[in-house]
N, C-alpha and C positions, 0 to 999 in steps of 0.2 A: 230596624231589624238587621241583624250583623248573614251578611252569608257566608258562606263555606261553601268552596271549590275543591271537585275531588277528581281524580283521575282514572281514567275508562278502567282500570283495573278494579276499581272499588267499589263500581257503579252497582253491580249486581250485589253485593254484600250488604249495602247500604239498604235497596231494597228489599230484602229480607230479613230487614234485621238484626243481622249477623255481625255486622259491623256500628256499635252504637255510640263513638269518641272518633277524635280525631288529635292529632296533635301538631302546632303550629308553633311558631317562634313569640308572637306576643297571644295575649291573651286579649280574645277578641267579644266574650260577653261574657256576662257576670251568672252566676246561680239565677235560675226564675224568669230568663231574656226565652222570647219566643229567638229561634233561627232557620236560615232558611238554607236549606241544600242543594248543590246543585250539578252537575256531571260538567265536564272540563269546554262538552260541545255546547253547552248552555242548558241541558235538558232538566227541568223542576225534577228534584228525588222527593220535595217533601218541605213539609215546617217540622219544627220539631221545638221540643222546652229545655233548656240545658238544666242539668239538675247536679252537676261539679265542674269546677275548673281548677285544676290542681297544679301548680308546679312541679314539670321535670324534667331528670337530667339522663339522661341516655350516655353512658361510657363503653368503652369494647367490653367492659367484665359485667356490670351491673345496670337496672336501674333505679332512680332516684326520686323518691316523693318528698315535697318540702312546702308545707302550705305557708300562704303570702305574708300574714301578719300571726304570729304566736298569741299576740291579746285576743284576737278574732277566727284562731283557725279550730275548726269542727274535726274531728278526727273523721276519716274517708274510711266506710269502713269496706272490707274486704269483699271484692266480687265473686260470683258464681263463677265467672267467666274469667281466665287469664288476660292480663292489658292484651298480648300480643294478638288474642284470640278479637278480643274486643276494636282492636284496630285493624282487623283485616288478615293478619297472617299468618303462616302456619306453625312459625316458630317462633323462640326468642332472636336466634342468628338473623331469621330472613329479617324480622324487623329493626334488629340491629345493621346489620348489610346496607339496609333500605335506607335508612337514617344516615349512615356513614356515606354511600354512593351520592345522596342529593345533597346532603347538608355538611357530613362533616363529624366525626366525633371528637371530642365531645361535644353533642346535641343541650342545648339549654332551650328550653319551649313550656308551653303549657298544654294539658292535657284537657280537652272539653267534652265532657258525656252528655248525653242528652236521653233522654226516655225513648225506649225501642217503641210505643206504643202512648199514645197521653193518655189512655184511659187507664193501665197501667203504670206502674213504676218498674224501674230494672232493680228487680229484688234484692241485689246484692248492696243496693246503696242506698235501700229503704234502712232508716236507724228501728230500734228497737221499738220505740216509740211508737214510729208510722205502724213498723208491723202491727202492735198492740190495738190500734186505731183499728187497722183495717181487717183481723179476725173479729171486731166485735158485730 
């Protein structure tokens, strides 16, 4: 079961659900991988089910989705929630900033969501499909 290390800034987001993706340089589990969370001091935030992992690319102007294989890629469809909202912060710049201060732009990584919730799904990346399923 793959973990994810987050930093004391994100700890409380994370617990509230506020914060439900992360993003990293490789891609560390697949669609359906249980994962495990955890604050920087070692503190358990959680398991959790990853339910995307997207390739992107982070530049000063924009950002960039590009799924791994064209034969195999699902189209991601559009969240409730803005990435930068879903990553922790308050703006497009702060998480641009953030990305350029630690890493560097241009950022190449992958993005991982996971379900705020396992008894729910994060609505915005449930396809039409599930929706149809789950009013019936």
């Amino acid at each position: 079961m793959p973990d994810f290390t987050f930093k004391q800034e994100f700890t409380a987001k994370i617990k509230s659900n506020d914060k439900i993706s992360t993003i990293r340089r490789e891609a560390k589990c697949k669609v359906g991988d249980r994962i495990r969370l955890y604050a920087e001091q070692g503190e358990a935030l959680g398991e959790k089910t990853c339910i995307a992992v997207v390739k992107i690319v982070i530049d000063r102007e924009r950002i960039w989705y590009f799924p791994e294989r064209r034969s195999e890629a699902k189209p991601l469809p559009i969240p409730n929630r803005r990435l930068h909202e879903m990553e922790g912060f308050m703006n497009v710049l702060q998480m641009m900033d953030f990305f350029d201060d630690h890493y560097g732009l241009p950022f190449t990584g992958y993005w991982h969501v996971w379900r705020s919730n396992d008894a729910e799904d994060v609505e915005g990346f449930m396809t039409a499909r599930e929706r149809y399923r789950k009013s019936k």
